[in-house]
C-alpha positions as CSV (number, residue, x, y, z in Angstrom):
1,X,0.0,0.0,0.0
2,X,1.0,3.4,-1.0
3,X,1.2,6.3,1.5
4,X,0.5,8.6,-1.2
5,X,-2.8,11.0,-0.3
6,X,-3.5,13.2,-3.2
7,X,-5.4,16.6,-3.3
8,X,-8.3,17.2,-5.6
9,X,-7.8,20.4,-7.9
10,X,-9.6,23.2,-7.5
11,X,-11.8,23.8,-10.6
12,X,-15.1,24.0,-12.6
13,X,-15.4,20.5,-13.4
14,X,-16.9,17.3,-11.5
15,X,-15.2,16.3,-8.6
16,X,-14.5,12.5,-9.9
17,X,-12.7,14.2,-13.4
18,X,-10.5,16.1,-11.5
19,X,-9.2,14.2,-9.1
20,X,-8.7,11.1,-11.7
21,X,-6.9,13.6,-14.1
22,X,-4.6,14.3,-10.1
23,X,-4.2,10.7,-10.1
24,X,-3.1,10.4,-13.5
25,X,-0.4,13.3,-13.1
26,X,0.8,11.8,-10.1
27,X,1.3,8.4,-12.1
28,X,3.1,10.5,-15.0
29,X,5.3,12.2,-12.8
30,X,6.5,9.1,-10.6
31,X,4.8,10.0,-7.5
32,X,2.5,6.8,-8.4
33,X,5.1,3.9,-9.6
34,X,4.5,1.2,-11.4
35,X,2.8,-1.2,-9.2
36,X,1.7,1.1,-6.9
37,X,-0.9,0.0,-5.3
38,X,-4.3,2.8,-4.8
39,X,-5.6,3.1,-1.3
40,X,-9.5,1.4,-0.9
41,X,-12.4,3.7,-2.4
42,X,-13.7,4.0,1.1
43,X,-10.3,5.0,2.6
44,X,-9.6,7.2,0.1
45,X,-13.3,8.9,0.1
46,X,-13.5,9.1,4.2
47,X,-9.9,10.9,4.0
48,X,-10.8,13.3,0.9
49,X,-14.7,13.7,2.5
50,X,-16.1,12.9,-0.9
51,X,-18.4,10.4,-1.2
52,X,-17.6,6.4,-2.4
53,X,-19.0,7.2,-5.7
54,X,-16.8,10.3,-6.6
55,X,-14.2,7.7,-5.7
56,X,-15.1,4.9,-7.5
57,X,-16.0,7.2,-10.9
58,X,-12.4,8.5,-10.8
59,X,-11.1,4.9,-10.4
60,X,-13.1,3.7,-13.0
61,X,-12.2,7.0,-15.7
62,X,-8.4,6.0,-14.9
63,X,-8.7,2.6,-15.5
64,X,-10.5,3.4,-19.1
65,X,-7.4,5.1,-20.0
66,X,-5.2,2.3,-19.0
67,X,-3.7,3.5,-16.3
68,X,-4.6,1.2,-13.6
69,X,-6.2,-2.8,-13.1
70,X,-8.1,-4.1,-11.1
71,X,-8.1,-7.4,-9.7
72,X,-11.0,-9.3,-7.5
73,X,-9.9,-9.5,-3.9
74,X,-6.8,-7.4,-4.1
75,X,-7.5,-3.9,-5.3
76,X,-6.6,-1.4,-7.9
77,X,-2.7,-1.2,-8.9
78,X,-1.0,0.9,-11.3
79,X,0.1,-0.4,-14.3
80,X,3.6,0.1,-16.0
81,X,4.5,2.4,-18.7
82,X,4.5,0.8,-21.9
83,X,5.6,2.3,-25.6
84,X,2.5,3.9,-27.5
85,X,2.7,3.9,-31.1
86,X,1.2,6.3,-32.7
87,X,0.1,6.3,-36.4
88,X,2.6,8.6,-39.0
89,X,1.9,10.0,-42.4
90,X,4.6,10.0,-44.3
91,X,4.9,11.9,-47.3
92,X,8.1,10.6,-48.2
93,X,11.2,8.6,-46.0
94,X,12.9,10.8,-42.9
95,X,16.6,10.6,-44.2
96,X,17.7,11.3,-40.9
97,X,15.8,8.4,-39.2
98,X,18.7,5.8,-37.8
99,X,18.3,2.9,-40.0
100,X,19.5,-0.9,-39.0
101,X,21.2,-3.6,-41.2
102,X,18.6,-6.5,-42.3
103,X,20.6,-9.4,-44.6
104,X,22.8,-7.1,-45.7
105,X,20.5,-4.2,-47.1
106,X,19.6,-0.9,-45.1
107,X,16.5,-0.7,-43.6
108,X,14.7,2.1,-41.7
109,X,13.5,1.3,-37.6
110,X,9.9,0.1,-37.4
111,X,7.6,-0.6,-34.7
112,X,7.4,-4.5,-34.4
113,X,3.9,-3.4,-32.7
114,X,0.3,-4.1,-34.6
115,X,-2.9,-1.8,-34.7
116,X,-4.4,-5.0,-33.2
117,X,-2.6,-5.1,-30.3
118,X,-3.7,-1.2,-29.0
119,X,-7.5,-2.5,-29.9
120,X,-7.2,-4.9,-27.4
121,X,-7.3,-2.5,-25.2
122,X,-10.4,-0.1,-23.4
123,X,-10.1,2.6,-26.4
124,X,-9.2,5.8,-25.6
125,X,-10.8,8.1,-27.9
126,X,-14.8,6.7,-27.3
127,X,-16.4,10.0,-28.9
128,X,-14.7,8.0,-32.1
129,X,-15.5,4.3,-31.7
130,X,-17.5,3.6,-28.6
131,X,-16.4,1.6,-25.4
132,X,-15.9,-1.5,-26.5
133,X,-12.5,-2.8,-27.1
134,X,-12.6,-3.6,-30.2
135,X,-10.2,-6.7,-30.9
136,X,-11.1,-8.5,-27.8
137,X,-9.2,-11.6,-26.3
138,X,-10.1,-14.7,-27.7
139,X,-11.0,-16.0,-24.3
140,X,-13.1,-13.7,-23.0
141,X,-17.1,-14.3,-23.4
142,X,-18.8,-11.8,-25.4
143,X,-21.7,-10.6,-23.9
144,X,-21.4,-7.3,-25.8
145,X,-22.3,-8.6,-29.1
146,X,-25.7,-9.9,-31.0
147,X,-25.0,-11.7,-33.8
148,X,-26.8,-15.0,-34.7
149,X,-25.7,-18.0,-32.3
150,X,-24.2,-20.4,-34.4
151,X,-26.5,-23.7,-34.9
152,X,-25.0,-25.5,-37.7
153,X,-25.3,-22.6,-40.3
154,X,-22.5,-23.5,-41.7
155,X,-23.3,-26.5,-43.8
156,X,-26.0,-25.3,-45.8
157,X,-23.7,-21.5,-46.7
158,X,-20.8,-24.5,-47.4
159,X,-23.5,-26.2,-49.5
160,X,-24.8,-23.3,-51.5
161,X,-21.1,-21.3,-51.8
162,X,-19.9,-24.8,-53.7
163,X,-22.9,-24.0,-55.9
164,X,-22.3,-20.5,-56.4
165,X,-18.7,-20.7,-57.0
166,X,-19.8,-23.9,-60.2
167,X,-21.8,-22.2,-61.3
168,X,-20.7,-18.5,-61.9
169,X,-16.8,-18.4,-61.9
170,X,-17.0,-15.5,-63.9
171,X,-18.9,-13.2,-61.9
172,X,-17.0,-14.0,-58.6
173,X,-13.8,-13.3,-60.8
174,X,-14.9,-10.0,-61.9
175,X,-16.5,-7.1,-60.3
176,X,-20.6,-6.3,-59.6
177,X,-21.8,-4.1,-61.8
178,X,-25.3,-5.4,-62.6
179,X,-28.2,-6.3,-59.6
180,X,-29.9,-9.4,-61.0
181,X,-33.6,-9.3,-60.2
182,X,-33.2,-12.4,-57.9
183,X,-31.4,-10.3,-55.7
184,X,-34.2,-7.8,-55.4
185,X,-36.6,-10.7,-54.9
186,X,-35.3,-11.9,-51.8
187,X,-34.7,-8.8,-50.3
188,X,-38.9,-7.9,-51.4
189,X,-39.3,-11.0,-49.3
190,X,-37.3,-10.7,-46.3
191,X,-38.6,-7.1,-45.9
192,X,-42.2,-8.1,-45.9
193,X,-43.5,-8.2,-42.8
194,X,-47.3,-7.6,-41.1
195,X,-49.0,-7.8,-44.1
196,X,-46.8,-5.3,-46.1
197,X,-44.5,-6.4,-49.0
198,X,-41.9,-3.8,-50.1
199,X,-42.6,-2.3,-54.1
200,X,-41.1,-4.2,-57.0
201,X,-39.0,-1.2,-57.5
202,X,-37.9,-0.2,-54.2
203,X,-35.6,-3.1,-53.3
204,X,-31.3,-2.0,-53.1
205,X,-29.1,-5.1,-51.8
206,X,-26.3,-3.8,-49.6
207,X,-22.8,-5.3,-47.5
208,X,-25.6,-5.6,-44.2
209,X,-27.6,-3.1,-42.2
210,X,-24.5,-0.6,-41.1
211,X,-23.6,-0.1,-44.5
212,X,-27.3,0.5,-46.0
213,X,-27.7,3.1,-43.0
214,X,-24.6,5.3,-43.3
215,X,-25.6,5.1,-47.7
216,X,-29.2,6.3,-46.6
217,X,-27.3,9.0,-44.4
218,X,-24.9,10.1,-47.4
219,X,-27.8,10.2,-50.0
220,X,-30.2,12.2,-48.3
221,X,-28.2,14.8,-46.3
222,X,-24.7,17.1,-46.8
223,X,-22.2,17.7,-44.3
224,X,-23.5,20.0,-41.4
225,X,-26.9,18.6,-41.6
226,X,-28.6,17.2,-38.3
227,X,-29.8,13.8,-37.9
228,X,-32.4,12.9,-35.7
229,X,-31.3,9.9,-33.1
230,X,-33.2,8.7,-29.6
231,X,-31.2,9.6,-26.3
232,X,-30.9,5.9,-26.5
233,X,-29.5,4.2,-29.6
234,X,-27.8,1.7,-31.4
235,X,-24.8,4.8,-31.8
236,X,-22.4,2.9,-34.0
237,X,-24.9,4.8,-36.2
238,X,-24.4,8.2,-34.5
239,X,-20.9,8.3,-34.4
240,X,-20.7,7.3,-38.0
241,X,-22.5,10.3,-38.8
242,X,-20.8,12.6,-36.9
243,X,-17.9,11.2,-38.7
244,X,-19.1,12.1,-41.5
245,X,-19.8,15.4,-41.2
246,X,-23.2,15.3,-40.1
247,X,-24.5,16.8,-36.9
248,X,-26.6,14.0,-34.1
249,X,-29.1,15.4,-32.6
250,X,-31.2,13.6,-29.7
251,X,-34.9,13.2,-29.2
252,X,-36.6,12.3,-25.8
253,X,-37.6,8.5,-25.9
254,X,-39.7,6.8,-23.6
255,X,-40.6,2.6,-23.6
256,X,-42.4,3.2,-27.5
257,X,-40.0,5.7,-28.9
258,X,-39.4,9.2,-29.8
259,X,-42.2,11.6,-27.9
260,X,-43.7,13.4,-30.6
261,X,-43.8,16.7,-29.0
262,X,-39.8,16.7,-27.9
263,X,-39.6,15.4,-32.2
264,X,-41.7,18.4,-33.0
265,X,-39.3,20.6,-30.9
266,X,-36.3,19.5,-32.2
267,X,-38.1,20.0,-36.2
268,X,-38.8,23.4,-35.3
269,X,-35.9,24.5,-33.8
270,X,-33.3,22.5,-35.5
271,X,-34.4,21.2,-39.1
272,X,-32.9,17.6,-38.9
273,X,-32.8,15.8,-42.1
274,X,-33.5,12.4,-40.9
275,X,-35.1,10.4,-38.1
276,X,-33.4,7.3,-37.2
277,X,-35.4,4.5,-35.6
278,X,-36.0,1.1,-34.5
279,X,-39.4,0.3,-33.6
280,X,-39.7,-3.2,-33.3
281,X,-37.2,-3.7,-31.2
282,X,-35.5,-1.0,-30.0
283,X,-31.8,-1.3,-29.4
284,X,-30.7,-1.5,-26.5
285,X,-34.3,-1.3,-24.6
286,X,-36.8,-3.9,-26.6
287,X,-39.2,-1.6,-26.7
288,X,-41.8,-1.9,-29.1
289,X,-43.6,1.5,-31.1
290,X,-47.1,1.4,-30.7
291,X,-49.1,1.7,-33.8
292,X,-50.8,5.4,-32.5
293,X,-46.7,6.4,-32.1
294,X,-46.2,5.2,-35.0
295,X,-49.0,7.2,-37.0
296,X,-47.9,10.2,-34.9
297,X,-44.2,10.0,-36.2
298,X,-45.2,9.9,-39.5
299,X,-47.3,12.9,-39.0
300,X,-44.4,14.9,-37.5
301,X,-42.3,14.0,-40.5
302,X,-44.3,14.9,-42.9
303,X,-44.8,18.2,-42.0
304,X,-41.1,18.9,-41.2
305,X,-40.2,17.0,-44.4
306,X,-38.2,14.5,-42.2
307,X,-36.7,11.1,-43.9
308,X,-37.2,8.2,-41.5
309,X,-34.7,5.4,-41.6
310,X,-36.6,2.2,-39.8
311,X,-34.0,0.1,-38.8
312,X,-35.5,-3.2,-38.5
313,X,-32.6,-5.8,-38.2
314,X,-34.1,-7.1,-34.7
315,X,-37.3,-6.9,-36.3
316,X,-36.6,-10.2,-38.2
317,X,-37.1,-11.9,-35.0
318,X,-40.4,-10.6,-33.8
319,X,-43.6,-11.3,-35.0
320,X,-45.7,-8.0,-34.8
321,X,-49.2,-6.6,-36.0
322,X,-48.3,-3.0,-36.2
323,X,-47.7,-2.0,-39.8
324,X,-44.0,-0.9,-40.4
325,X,-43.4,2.6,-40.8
326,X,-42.4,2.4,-44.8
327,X,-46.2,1.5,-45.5
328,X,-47.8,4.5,-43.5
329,X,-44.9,6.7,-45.3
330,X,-43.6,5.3,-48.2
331,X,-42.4,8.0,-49.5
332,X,-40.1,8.9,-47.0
333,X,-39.0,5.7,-45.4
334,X,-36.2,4.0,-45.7
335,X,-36.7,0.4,-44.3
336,X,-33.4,-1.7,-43.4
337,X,-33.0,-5.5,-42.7
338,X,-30.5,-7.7,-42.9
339,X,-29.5,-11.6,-41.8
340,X,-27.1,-10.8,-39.2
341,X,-29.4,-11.2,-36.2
342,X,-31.6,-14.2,-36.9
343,X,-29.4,-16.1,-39.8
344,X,-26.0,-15.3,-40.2
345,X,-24.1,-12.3,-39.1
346,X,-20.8,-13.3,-41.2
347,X,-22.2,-13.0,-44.8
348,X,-23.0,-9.4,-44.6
349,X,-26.3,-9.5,-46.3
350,X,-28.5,-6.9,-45.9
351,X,-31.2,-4.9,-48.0
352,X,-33.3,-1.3,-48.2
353,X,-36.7,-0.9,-49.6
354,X,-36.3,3.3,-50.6
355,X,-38.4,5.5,-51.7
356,X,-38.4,5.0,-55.2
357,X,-37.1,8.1,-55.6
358,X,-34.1,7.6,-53.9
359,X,-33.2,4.2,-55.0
360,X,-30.1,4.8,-57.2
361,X,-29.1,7.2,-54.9
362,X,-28.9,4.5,-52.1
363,X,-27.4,2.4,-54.1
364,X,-24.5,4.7,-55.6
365,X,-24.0,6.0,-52.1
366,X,-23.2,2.4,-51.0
367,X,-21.3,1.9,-53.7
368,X,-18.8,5.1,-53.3
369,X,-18.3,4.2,-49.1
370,X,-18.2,0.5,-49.7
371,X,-16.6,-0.5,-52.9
372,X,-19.7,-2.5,-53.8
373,X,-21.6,-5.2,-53.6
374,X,-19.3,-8.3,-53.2
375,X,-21.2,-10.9,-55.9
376,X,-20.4,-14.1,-53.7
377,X,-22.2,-12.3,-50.6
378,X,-24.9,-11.0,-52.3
379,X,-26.1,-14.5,-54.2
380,X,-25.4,-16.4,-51.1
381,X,-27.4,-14.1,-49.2
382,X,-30.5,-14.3,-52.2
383,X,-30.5,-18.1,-52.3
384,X,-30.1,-18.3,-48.5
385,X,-33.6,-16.4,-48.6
386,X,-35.1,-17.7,-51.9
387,X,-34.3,-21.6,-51.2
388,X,-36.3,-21.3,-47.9
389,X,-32.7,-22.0,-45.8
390,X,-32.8,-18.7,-44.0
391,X,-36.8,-19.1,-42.6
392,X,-35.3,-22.6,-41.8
393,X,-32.7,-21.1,-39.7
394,X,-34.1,-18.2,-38.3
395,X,-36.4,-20.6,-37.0
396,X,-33.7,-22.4,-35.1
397,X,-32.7,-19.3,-33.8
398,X,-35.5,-18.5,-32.1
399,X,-35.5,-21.5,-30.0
400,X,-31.8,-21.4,-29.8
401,X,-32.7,-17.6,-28.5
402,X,-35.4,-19.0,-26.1
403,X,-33.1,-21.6,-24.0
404,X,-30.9,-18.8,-23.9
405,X,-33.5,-16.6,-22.4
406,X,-34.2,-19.6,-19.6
407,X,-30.9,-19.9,-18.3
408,X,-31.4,-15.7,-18.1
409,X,-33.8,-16.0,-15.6
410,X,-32.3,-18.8,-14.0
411,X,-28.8,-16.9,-13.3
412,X,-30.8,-13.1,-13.4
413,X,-33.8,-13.5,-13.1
414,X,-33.8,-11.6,-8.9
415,X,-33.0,-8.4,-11.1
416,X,-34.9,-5.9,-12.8
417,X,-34.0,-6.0,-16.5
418,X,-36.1,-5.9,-19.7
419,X,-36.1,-9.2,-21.6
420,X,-38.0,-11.3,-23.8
421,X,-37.6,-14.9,-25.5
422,X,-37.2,-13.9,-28.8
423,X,-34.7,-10.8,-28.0
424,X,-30.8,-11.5,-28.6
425,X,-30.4,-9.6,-25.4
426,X,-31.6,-7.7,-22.5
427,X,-31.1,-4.6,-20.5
428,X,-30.1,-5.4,-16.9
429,X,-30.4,-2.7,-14.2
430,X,-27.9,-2.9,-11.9
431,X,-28.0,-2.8,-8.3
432,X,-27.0,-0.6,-5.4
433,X,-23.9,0.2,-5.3
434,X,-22.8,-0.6,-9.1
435,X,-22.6,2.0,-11.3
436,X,-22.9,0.7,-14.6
437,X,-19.5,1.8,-15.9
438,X,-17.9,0.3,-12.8
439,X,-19.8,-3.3,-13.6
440,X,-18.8,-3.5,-17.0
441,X,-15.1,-2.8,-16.0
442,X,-15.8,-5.6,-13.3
443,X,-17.1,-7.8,-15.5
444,X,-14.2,-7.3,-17.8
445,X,-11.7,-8.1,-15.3
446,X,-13.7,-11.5,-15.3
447,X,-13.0,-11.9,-18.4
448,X,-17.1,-11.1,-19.7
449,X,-17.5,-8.4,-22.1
450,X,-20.7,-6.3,-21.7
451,X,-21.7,-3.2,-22.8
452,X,-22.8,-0.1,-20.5
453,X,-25.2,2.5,-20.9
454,X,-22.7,5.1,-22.8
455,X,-22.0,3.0,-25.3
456,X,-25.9,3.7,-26.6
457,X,-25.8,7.2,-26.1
458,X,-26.3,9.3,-28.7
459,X,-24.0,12.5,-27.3
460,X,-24.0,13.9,-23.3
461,X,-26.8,13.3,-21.0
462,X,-28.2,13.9,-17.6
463,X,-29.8,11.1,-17.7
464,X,-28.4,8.0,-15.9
465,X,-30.0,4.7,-16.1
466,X,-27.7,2.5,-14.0
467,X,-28.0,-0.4,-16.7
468,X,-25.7,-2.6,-19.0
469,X,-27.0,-4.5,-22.0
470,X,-26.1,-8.0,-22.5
471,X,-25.8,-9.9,-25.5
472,X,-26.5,-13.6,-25.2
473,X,-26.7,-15.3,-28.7
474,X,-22.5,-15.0,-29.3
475,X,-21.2,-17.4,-27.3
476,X,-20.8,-20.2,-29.0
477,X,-22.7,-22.5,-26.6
478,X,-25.4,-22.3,-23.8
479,X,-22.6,-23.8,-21.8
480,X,-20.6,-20.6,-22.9
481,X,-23.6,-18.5,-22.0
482,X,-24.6,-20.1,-18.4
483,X,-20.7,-19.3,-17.4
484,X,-20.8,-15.9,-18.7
485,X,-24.0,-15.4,-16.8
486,X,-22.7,-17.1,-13.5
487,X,-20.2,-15.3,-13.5
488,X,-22.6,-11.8,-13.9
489,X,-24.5,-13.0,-11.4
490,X,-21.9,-13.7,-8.6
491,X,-20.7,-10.3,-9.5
492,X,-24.2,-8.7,-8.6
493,X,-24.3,-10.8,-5.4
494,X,-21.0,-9.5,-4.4
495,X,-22.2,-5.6,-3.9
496,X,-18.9,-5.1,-2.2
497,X,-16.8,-6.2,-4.7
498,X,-17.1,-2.7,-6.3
499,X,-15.4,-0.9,-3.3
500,X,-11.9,-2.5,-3.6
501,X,-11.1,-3.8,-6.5
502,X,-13.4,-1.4,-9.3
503,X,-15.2,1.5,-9.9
């Protein structure tokens, strides 16, 4: 134990931020070697008269930069100083750069060190790329993803790619450059859904959902413009579009969506372009949009001109009455699936029905960000859907995603969380004294990957929710799942682990 005692800084900001950024000075400077191990949160908050939480938000904000671990039962030690590369644009070689002999010829120093091995870590820039780490260790359970559990998929894509690849050599040797209209047929009939089937017309095939949604951003908007996202949100979306150029902007939500009137606010005062959405099962929430919301949305959009994109890849697994949004506003909807949730997440196939008179657009916008189409993806994807094979699996899914579900509330089930049977995850509300920041970096320390409320975010909030969502359909077994789960729940249990040892 260290005898160091810090003082907080005087200053505007929150108590927690300015003593971590005193903590991580101290470890700069020496004053905190590696090693070093940080006195208890309680200690530490009875001798600044702060309370545990200021403590345990300032331990948790140092350990996101990688500053500190911590370890169950031990506490929270500072780590050592380790290089940093750092990514150079070169314009041309540095002729004074000290250069080393390799077999004989002169070669200039590199970094042995791989992008890879910094994404392994808690990132440190999250306005860019969220929270999660995003090359995780092959042994850790991933509880922060969604994609389709694996239940033998693989055989029938072996199947049909042997087919494909006999059949058209040609057209995997070469590049995309027509859509054939089988194409558009399955996405027509992937899309359909409560007794609505998608125009002839309207169908553009697309590298999965992420893709189609950042094409719909870049055909309907300019750099500068607003887009219209819930406080809530599947943000991968958000922060692409602030990458782009474009400006989020969030909407208050409550359990079916955007409230009308904050949506009418925001119109009025801000002029989004576009209203992003997920009504049938909202990311991370699984709320469900009424079908009065979902009249009143399209109300509001019409008479600020809004597009809407309805995002409906967990829609796949839901089987709903409400009409989607594209058939009370086809003319301003753009309505997204793809196979990644309930067939197979690795194929990347994915489809919009547009308006048709943004159609080409979509599909040149995808074009320009993606590359295009890959033909091999796209056909497997078609005959996946036109053969019957993906109804097939999607219904193995959904049981797959239902024995999942059990050994939720057999492991969770004391808790307050928001789950369903045929949802690939659920948002768990964490108990007294977790914050949910300080249980995902618990949880990670186990080795369990989840994701906390900031990562779904659309931009700063006052809001707090105190919940993490976790995934449950990508590990590779139940087995996989009920240990990941366990090991969650003995966490929760353990309300004291917290103090110690995270944040």
């Amino acid at each position: 134990m260290t005898n160091w005692h810090p003082e907080i800084p005087e200053g505007q900001g929150p108590l927690y931020i300015r003593l971590a950024d005193r903590i991580a000075e101290d470890i700069a400077t020496g004053a905190l070697g590696a090693g070093s191990k940080l006195p208890p949160q309680r200690d530490l908050a009875y001798d600044l008269g702060v309370t545990v939480g200021t403590i345990g938000r300032a331990y948790a904000l140092i350990r996101q930069r990688g500053l500190v671990s911590g370890e169950v039962g031990r506490g929270t030690f500072v780590l050592g100083s380790t290089y940093d590369p750092t990514l150079e644009e070169d314009t041309k070689p540095d002729l004074d750069r000290p250069t080393h002999q390799t077999n004989g010829s002169v070669a200039q120093n590199t970094s042995a060190s791989s992008w890879t091995q910094g994404a392994m870590h808690v990132p440190k820039d999250v306005a860019f790329g969220g929270t999660r780490v995003m090359v995780p260790s092959p042994e850790a359970i991933r509880f922060d993803s969604t994609s389709a559990p694996e239940i033998g998929q693989a055989a029938v894509i072996g199947r049909l790619t042997a087919d494909i690849t006999r059949e058209a050599p040609y057209e995997i040797a070469s590049y995309t450059r027509s859509v054939p209209e089988s194409w558009r047929q399955a996405g027509r009939i992937w899309l359909s859904r409560a007794g609505w089937q998608p125009p002839e017309g309207s169908i553009v095939p697309t590298t999965g959902a992420q893709a189609a949604i950042m094409a719909i951003i870049a055909a309907t908007t300019a750099p500068g413009d607003q887009v219209a996202f819930e406080e809530l949100t599947y943000s991968s979306i958000a922060r692409g579009a602030a990458l782009s150029g474009r400006r989020p902007v969030q909407i208050a939500r409550d359990d079916e969506g955007p409230l009308p009137e904050d949506l009418a606010r925001v119109c009025a005062q801000k002029h989004p372009k576009v209203l992003f959405v997920m009504p049938t099962m909202h990311n991370p929430t699984l709320g469900m949009m009424g079908e009065q919301r979902r009249a009143d949305i399209v109300t509001i959009a019409r008479q600020y001109n809004l597009w809407i994109i309805e995002d409906e890849v967990y829609g796949s697994l839901r089987e709903t009455s409400p009409p989607p949004l594209a058939a009370l506003a086809p003319e301003r909807t753009f309505h997204v699936g793809s196979l990644s949730k309930s067939v197979t997440a690795g194929v990347r196939g994915g489809w919009v029905s547009s308006p048709l008179s943004h159609a080409q657009r979509i599909y040149t916008a995808h074009k320009m960000l993606t590359g295009g189409i890959s033909f091999l993806l796209s056909e497997l994807s078609t005959r996946l859907v036109l053969s019957g094979a993906a109804d097939e699996i999607r219904g193995k899914i959904l049981a797959e995603v239902s024995a999942r579900f059990e050994l939720v509330q057999k492991y969770l089930g004391a808790y307050d969380m928001c789950a369903a049977a045929d949802a690939p995850f659920l948002w768990l509300k964490v108990p007294e004294p977790w914050l949910s920041g300080t249980f995902k970096a618990a949880a990670a320390a186990a080795n369990v990957l989840v994701d906390d409320e900031d990562e779904f975010k659309t931009g700063r909030s006052g809001k707090v929710y105190h919940r993490v969502r976790i995934g449950i359909t990508n590990p590779m077994t139940r087995a996989e799942t009920a240990k990941g789960l366990l090991i969650l729940q003995n966490l929760l249990e353990d309300s004291g682990a917290c103090y110690d040892s995270f944040e």
